[in-house]
VMD Tcl script that draws the C-alpha trace (Angstrom):
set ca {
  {-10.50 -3.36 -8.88}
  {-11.00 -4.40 -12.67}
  {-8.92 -2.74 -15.30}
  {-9.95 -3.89 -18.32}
  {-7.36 -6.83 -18.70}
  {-4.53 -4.38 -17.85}
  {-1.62 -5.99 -16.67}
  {0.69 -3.48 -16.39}
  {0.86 0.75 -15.81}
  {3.29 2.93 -16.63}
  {3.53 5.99 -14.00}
  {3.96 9.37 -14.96}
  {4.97 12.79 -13.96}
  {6.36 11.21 -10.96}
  {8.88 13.74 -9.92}
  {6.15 16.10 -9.19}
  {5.27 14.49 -5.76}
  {8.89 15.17 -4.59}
  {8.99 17.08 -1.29}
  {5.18 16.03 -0.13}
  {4.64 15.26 3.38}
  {1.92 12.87 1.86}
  {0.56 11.64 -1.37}
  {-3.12 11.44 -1.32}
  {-4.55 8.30 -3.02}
  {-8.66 8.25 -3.42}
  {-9.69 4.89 -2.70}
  {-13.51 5.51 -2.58}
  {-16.48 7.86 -2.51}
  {-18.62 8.95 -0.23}
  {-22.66 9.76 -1.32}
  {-25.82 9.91 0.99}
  {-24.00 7.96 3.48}
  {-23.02 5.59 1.39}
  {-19.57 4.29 0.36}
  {-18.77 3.91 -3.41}
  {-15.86 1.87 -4.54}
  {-15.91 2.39 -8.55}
  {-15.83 5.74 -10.42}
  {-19.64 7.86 -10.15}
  {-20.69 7.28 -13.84}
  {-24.18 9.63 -13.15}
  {-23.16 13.58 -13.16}
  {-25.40 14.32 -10.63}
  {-23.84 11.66 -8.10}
  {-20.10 12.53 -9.08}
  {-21.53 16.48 -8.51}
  {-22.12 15.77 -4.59}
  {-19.27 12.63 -3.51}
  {-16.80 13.22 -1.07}
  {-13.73 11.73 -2.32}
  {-12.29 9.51 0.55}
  {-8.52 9.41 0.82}
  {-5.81 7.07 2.13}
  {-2.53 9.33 3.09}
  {0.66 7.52 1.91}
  {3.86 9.04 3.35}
  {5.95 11.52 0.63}
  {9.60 11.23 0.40}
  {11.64 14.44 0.49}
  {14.89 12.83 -1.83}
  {14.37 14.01 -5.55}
  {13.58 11.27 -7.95}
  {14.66 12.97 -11.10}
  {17.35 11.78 -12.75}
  {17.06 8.45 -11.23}
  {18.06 5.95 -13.49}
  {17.34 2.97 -11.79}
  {14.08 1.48 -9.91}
  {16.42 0.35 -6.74}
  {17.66 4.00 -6.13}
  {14.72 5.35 -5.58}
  {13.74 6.70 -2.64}
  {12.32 3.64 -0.13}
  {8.81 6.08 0.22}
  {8.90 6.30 -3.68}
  {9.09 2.62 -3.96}
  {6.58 2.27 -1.17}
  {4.07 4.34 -3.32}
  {4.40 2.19 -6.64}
  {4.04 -0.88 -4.55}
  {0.66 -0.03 -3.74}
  {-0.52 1.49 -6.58}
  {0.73 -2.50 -7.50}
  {-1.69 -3.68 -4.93}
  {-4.72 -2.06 -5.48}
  {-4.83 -2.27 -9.23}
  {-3.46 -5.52 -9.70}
  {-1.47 -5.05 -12.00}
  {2.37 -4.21 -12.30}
  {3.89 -1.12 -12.66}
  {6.31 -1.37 -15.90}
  {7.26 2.29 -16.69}
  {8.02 5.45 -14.30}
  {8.40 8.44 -15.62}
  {11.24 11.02 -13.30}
  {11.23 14.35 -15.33}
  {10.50 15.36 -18.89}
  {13.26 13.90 -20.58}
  {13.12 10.48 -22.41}
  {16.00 10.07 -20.51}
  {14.04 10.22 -17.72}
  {12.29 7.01 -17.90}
  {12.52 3.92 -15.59}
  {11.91 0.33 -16.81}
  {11.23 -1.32 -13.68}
}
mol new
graphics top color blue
foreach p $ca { graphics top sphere $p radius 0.5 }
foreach p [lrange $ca 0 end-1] q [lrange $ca 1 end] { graphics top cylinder $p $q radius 0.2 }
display resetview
């Protein structure tokens, strides 16, 4: 996946996946039959895909007030690791809760 030169991704909101079973990631789309990797530019196409999802497992440990990438849970870790991956590119920022305070630099 290109992204634009991007080399690195700060994560957000990331306390809001706390107690999920599963985190869905959409890694393609489905039209007609057919399986689109990239983003539908044309309305009428984006209108009628069915996302298609990988399932990632959740973690049920609270990541707010984490202050440090190694406490996090293993699953959260798991999760930014292949968000890595599949982007390319590494994650430098993860955002726990709504405080500045609240802000990992991995």
């Amino acid at each position: 996946m290109l992204l634009s030169g991007i080399t690195e991704l700060a994560v957000m909101k990331m306390d809001i996946l706390d107690g999920l079973k599963t985190i869905k990631v959409c890694t393609a789309y489905k039209y007609k039959g057919k399986i689109l990797k990239e983003f539908p530019q044309d309305l009428e196409v984006l209108e009628n895909v069915v996302p298609i999802y990988k399932e990632l497992p959740g973690w049920t440990v609270p990541v707010t007030g984490v202050k440090n990438y190694k406490d996090l849970p293993q699953r959260a870790k798991d999760y930014l690791k292949y968000l890595e991956d599949v982007l390319k590119a590494k994650i430098a920022v993860v955002s726990v809760g709504s405080s500045r305070d609240e802000t990992i630099f991995v």
